[in-house]
C-alpha positions in Angstrom: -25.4 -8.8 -1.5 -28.4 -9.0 1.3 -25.5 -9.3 3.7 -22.6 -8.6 5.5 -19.5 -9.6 4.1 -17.5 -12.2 5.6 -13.6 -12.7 6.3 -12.2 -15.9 5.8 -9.2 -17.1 6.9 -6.2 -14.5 6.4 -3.8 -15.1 3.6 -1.1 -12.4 4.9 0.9 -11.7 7.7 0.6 -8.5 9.7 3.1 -8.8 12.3 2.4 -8.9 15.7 -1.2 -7.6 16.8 -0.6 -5.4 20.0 -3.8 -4.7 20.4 -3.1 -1.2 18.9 -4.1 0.2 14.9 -0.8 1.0 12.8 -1.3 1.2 9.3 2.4 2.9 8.6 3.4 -0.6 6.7 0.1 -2.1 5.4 -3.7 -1.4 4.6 -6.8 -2.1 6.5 -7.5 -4.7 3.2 -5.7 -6.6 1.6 -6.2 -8.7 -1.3 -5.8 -12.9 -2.1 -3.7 -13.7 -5.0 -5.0 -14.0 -8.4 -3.8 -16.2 -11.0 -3.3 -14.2 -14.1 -2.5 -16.2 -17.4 -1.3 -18.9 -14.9 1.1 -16.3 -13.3 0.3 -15.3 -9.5 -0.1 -11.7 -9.1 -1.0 -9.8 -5.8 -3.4 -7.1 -6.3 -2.4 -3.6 -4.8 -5.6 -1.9 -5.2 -5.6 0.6 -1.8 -7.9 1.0 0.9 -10.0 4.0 -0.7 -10.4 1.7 -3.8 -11.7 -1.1 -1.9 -14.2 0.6 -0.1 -15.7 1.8 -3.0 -15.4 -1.4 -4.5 -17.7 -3.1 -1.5 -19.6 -0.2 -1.5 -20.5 -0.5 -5.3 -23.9 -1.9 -6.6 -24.5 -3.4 -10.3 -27.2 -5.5 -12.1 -24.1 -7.4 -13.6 -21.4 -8.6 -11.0 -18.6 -10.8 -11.3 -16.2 -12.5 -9.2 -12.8 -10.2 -8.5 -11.1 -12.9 -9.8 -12.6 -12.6 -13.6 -12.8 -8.6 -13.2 -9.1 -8.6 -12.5 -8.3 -10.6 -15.2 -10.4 -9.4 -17.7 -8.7 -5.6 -16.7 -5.0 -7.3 -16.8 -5.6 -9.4 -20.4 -7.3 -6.5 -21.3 -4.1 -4.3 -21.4 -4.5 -2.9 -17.8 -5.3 0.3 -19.8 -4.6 3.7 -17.5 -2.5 2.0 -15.0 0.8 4.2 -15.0 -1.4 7.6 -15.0 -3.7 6.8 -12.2 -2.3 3.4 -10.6 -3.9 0.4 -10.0 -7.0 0.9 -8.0 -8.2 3.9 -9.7 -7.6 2.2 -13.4 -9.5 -0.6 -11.9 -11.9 0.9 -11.1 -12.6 2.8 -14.0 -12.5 -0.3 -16.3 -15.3 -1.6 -13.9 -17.3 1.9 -14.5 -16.8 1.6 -18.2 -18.1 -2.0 -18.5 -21.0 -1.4 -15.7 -19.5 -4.0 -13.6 -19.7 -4.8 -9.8 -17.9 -7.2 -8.0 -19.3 -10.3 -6.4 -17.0 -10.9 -3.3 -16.4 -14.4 -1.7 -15.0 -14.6 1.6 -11.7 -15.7 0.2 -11.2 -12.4 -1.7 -10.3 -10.3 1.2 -8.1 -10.2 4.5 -9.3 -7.8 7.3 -6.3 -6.1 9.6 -6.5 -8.0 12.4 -7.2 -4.6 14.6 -10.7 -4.6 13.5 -11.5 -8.6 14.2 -11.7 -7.7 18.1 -15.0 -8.8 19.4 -14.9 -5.6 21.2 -14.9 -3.6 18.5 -17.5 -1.0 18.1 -20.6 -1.5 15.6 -23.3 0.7 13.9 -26.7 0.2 15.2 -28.8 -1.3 11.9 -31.6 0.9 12.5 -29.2 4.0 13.2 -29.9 6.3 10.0 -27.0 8.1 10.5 -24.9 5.7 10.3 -25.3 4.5 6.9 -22.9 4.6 3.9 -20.2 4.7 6.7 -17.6 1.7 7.2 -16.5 3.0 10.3 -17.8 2.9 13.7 -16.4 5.0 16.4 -16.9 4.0 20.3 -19.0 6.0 21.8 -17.4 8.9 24.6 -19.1 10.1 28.0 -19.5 13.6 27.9 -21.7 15.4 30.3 -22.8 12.0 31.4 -24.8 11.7 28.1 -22.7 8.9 25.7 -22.3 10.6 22.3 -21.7 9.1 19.1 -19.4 10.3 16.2 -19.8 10.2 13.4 -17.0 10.1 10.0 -17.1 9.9 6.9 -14.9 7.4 5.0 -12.1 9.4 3.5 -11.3 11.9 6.4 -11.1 7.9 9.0 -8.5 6.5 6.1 -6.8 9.8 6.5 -6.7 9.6 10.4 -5.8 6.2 10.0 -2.9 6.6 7.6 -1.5 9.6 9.2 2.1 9.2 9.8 3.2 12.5 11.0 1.7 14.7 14.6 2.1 14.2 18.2 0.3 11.4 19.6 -2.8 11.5 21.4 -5.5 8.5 22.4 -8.1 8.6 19.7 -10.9 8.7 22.2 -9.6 11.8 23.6 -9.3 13.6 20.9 -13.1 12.5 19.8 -14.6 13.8 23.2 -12.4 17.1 22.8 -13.6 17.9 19.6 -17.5 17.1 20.3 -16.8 19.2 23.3 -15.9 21.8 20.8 -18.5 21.3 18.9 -20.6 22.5 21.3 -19.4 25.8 22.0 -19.2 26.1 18.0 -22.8 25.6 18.0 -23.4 27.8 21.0 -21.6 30.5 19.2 -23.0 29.6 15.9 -19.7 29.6 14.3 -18.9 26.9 11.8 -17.5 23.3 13.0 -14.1 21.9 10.9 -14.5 18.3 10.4 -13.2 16.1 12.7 -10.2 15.3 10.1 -9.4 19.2 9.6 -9.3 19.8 13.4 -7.0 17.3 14.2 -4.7 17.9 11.7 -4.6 21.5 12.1 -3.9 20.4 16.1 -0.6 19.1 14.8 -1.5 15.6 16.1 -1.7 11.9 15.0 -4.5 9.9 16.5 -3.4 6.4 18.7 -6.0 3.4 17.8 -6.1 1.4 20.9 -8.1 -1.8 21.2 -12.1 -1.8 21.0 -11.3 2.1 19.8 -12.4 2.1 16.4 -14.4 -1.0 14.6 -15.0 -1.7 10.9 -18.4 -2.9 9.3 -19.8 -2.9 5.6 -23.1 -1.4 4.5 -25.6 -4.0 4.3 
């Protein structure tokens, strides 16, 4: 792909959007249907999964449709010792195959189709590799950027447990910290380690937190 991938219209019902992330019932992506020896099945695959899947680059791609398939008739091999995603993915690695995505494939959580939402700057180095973009936070009257990688945001994202605090807030208090960890010259926890080890849960408000795939 030479692009961004595109959503088409969703398939599945999130509940009401509030304006306000909570993944406590569903995940970021979700998957169409696919017809399976003429029997609908709805793949389960996981967010983690799927963003290595877009991430994934292959001389030979398919369509998700014949992939799945192929895995399922195939005997769906290592399913009950690492679940669905990862035995997915593994039959992909063993037969070198990536996955050609169509905008039907995929629903995005309706969070992240604000117009508001945050995006990574193309030409921004640092930002590559990464799904997420984080507004950015005014400290010191400078605006700083954060930057995550994409394991410790699902984490945030699918934490269920902590006291609540405004996601922003807790980004601007730990680049804050930051700095005095540098001024000390003391190590820096990532931003996933500090917040957990604060005891607290982030709160995803609108234009917060936006989601993007690498080109």
């Amino acid at each position: 792909m030479g692009k961004n991938l595109k959503y088409g219209t969703a398939t599945y019902y999130y509940g009401q959007d509030d304006g306000r992330l909570d993944c406590a019932e569903g995940p970021i992506l979700r998957l169409a249907p696919v017809k399976v020896r003429g029997v609908r099945q709805n793949p389960n695959l996981g967010d983690r999964t799927l963003l290595l899947l877009l991430q994934r680059k292959m001389p030979k791609e398919v369509t998700f449709a014949r992939a799945y398939n192929g895995w399922r008739e195939g005997g769906s091999r290592e399913e009950i010792e690492l679940g669905e995603g990862r035995a997915f993915l593994r039959w992909l690695q063993r037969h070198e195959l990536g996955i050609q995505w169509s905008r039907q494939d995929l629903q995005l959580h309706p969070y992240f189709q604000n117009a508001k939402a945050p995006r990574h700057d193309p030409q921004d180095e640092t930002a590559k590799g990464l799904s997420f973009a984080i507004a950015p936070v005014e400290i010191n009257d400078r605006k700083v950027k954060l930057y995550v990688q994409d394991l410790d945001m699902l984490r945030l994202i699918h934490t269920n447990y902590g006291h609540e605090e405004d996601f922003l807030t807790l980004v601007k208090n730990y680049v804050t910290q930051r700095h005095q960890w540098q001024a000390w010259q003391a190590p820096a926890p990532s931003f996933f380690d500090w917040v957990s080890s604060k005891g607290q849960r982030a709160v995803f408000l609108s234009g917060q937190l936006g989601f993007m795939l690498p080109v």
